[in-house]
C-alpha positions in Angstrom: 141.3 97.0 124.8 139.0 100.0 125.1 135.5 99.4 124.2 133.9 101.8 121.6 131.2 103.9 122.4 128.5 103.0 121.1 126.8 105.3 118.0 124.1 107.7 118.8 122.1 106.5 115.3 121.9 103.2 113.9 120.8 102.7 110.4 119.2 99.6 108.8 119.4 99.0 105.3 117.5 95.8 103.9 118.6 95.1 100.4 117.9 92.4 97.7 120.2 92.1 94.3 119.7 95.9 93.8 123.3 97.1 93.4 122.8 100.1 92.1 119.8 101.3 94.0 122.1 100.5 97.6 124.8 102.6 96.7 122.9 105.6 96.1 121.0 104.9 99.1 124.7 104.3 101.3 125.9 107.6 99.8 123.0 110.0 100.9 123.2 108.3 104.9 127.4 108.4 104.5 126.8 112.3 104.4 124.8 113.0 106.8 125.4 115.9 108.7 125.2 114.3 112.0 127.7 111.5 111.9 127.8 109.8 115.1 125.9 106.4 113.1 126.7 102.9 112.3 125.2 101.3 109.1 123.8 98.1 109.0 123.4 96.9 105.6 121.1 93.6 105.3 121.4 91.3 102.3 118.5 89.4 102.3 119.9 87.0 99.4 121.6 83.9 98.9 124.2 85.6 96.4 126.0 88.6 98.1 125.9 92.0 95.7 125.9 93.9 98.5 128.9 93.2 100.1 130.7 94.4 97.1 129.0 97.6 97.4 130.0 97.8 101.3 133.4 97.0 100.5 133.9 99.6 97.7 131.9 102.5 99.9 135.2 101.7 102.7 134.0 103.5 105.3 134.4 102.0 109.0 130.9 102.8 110.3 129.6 100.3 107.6 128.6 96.6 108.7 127.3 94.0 106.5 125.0 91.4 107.1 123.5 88.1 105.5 120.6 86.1 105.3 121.6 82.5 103.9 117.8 82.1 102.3 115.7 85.3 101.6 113.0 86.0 104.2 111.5 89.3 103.4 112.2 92.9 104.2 110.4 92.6 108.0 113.1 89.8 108.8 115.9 92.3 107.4 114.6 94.8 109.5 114.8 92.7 112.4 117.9 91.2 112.1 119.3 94.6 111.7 117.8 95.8 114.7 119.0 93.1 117.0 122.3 94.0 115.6 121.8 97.9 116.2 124.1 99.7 119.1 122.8 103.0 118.7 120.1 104.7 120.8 118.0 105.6 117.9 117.3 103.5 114.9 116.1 104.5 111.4 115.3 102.2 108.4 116.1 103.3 105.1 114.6 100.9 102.2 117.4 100.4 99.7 116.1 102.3 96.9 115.0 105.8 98.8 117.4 108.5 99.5 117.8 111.3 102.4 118.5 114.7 102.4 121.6 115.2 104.5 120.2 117.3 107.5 117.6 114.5 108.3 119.1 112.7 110.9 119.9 115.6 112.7 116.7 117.4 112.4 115.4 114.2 113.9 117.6 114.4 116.7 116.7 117.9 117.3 113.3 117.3 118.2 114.2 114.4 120.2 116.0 116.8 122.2 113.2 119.2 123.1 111.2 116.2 123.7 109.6 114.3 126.5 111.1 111.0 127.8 108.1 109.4 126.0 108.7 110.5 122.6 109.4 107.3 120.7 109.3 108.2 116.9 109.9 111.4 115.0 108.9 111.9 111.7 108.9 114.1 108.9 107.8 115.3 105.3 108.9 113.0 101.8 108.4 113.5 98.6 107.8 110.6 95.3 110.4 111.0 92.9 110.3 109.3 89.6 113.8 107.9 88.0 111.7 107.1 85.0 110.9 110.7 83.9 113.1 112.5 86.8 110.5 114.7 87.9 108.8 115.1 91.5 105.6 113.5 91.4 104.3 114.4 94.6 104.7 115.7 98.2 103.6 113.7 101.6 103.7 116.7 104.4 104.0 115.8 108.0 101.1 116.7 110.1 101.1 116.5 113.8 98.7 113.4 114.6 95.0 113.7 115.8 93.9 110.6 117.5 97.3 108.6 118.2 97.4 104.7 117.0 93.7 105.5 115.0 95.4 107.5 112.6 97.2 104.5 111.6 94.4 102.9 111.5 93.0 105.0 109.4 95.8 105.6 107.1 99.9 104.8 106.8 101.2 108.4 106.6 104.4 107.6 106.0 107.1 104.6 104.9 109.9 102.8 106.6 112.5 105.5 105.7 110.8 108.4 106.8 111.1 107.9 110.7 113.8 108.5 113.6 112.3 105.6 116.3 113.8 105.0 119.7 115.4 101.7 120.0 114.1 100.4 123.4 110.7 101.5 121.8 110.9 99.2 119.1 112.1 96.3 121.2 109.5 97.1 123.8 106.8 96.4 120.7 109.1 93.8 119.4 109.9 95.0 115.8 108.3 93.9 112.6 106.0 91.8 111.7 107.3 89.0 109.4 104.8 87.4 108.7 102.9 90.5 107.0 104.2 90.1 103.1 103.7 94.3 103.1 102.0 97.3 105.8 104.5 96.2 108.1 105.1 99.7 108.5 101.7 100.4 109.4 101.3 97.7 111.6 104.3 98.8 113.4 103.0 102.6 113.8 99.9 101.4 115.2 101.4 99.5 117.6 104.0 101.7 118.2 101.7 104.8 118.9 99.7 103.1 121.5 102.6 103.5 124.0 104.7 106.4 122.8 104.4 109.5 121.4 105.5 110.7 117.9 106.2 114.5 116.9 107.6 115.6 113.3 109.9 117.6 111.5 107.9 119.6 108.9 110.9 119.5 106.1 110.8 117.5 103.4 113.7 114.9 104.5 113.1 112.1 102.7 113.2 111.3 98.8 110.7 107.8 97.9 112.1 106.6 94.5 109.8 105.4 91.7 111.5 102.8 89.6 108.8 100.2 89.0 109.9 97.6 91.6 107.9 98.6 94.8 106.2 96.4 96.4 103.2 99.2 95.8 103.7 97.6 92.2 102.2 94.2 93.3 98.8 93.7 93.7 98.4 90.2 94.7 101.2 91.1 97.6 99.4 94.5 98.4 95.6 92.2 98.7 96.8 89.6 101.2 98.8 92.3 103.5 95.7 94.3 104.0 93.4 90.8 104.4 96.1 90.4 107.4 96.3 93.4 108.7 92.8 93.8 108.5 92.7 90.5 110.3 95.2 91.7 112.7 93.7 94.9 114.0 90.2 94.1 114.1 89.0 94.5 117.4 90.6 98.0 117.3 88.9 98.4 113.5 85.2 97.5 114.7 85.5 100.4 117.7 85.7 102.6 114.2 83.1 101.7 111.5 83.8 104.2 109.5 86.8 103.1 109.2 86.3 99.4 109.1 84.4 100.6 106.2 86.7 102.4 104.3 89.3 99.3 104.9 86.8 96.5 103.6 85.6 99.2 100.3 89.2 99.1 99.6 89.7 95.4 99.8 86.8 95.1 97.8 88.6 97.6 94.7 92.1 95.8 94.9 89.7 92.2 94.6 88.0 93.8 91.4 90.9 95.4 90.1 93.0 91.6 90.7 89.8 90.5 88.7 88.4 88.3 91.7 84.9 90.3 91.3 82.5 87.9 93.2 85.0 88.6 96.2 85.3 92.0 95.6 81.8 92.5 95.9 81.3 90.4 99.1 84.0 92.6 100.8 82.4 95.9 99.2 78.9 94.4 100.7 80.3 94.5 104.2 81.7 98.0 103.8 78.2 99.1 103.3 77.3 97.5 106.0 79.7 98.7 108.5 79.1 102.4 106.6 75.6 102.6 104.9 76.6 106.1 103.3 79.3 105.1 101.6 77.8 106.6 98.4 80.8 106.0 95.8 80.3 101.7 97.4 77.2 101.0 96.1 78.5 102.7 92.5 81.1 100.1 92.7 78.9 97.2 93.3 77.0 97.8 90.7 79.2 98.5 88.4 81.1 95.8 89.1 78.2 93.1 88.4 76.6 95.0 85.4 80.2 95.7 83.7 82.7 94.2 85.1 85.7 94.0 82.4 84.7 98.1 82.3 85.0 98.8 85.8 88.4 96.1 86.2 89.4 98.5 83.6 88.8 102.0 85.6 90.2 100.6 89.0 93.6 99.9 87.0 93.4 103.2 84.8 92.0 105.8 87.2 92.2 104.5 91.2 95.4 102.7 91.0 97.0 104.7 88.2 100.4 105.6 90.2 102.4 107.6 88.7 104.9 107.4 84.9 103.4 104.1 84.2 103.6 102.6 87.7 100.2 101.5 89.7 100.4 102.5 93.4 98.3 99.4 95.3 97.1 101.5 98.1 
C-alpha cells in the first residue's frame, strides 16, 4: 500500500476530564482554513472522556492518545510531539479556541521567511465565559533582544504559536518537570537558535473559566522558583531583570501568606536592583501590616479578571 503524505500542520491537544472545553477547542482547529493537519488529541487521564469526544467529532485527521497515569500538560505536549508527522507543530491548550485563518496566516509568514525562522506568533485576546465579555488584548510585537525577552517576560501561551518541528526536537521539547512556565522556558530556549516573526492579528481566543493553572498560586510559586533556578546564569547577565524576577517571587510568597520568605526574596531584589522604589514599599509593608498588605496583593496585583486571580 501507498504510504500517506504526511500533513503540513500537526496539532497537539493535551486534555484532562474537560469534555466540554475539548470539543469546542476540536471544532475551532476542524475549520481551519488551511486543512492539510493531523490532530493529536492527548488524554492525560486514567479515565478516557476524550475519546468519546474524538469519536463523536469523526473526522479522519483526528488521533487519540493516552497516558495510563496523569503526568502533566509538558508530558502531553511531548508525547504528542513524538507522535507529530507534520512539518510544523502548534499546541492548543484544551480550553482556548482559534480563529479559523490562523494556521494559515502562520504559514504565510513561514513562507516569506528565512530557513531559520523557527516559531511564528501572533496577537490573542482573554475572553471570559463567566460574564462573556473580552477582558483584554495581548498584541504581537516584533522582539527586541531575542531569548532576553523571554527572560524578561512570557509574551505569549502555548496556543498562540506556529513552531517548526525539527526546532522543537533540536531543543528537545518541554520541560516536565516545570509544574507551569513551560512555555516560557521553551521560548527562551527556543529563541537562542532560531528566529521568531509574528502575525499582528488577533488569532487566538485565551478562555477564562476559573481552572487555569494562572488560578493556582502554590503551582505558579514553585514554577517561577524553578525556572528562576533554571535560567540563572542567563538572569545574573541582567540585574534588572533578576530583580524584577525575585520582587515578584517575593509578592506571590506574601500573597501565599509565607511573608518571612517573601521578604527574604524581596531583600535580594533590592539588592540585584537598588531603585526598585515600589520593593522597599512592599517590605515594609509587609512586616508593619502584613494581613493588610496579604490583602492588597490578592485584591489589587493578582486581581485577574470576573473573580479569577491571574498568578503572574
Amino acid at each position: 500500500m501507498p504510504v500517506s503524505r504526511p500533513p503540513v500542520v500537526s496539532v497537539v491537544i493535551p486534555t484532562y476530564r474537560r469534555p466540554a472545553l475539548l470539543t469546542r477547542a476540536i471544532a475551532s482547529v476542524l475549520a481551519q482554513t488551511s486543512g492539510d493537519l493531523e490532530v493529536l488529541v492527548v488524554d492525560d487521564g486514567p479515565s478516557d472522556p476524550a475519546a468519546d469526544v474524538v469519536r463523536r467529532a469523526g473526522d479522519v485527521r483526528l488521533r487519540y492518545l493516552r497516558h495510563d497515569a496523569t503526568r502533566g500538560a509538558g508530558a502531553a505536549r511531548n508525547t504528542g510531539l513524538r507522535d507529530a508527522r507534520g512539518e510544523f507543530v502548534a499546541f492548543l491548550d484544551d480550553d482556548d479556541t482559534w480563529l479559523p485563518s490562523k494556521l494559515a496566516r502562520q504559514l504565510e509568514c513561514f513562507a516569506g521567511g528565512s530557513s531559520t525562522l523557527g516559531v511564528v506568533y501572533c496577537s490573542s485576546l482573554k475572553y471570559s465565559d463567566i460574564t462573556q465579555r473580552v477582558i483584554s488584548e495581548a498584541l504581537a510585537r516584533p522582539l527586541r533582544d531575542g531569548y532576553v525577552d523571554f527572560l524578561r517576560s512570557t509574551r505569549f501561551g502555548t496556543s498562540v504559536p506556529l513552531i517548526r518541528r525539527r526546532c522543537l526536537e533540536d531543543v528537545g521539547g518541554f520541560d516536565e518537570s516545570l509544574p507551569g512556565t513551560q512555555d516560557r522556558d521553551l521560548w527562551i530556549r527556543l529563541a537562542k537558535r532560531f528566529g521568531f516573526d509574528f502575525v499582528p492579528d488577533v488569532l487566538v481566543w485565551h478562555h477564562i473559566h476559573g481552572e487555569q493553572i494562572t488560578s493556582n498560586l502554590g503551582q505558579k510559586l514553585e514554577a517561577r522558583e524553578l525556572l528562576l533556578a533554571k535560567h540563572r546564569t542567563d538572569l545574573e547577565s541582567h540585574p534588572d531583570i533578576m530583580a524584577n524576577h525575585l520582587w515578584r517571587l517575593g509578592m506571590l510568597c506574601c500573597a501565599d501568606g509565607n511573608h518571612s520568605r517573601g521578604r527574604r526574596f524581596i531583600r535580594q531584589a533590592i539588592r540585584w536592583q537598588p531603585r526598585l522604589a515600589g520593593a522597599y514599599r512592599d517590605l515594609v509593608q509587609s512586616l508593619l501590616m502584613p494581613r493588610a498588605y496579604q490583602r492588597r496583593l490578592l485584591d489589587d496585583v493578582f486581581r485577574g479578571a470576573d473573580g479569577v486571580p491571574f498568578y503572574y
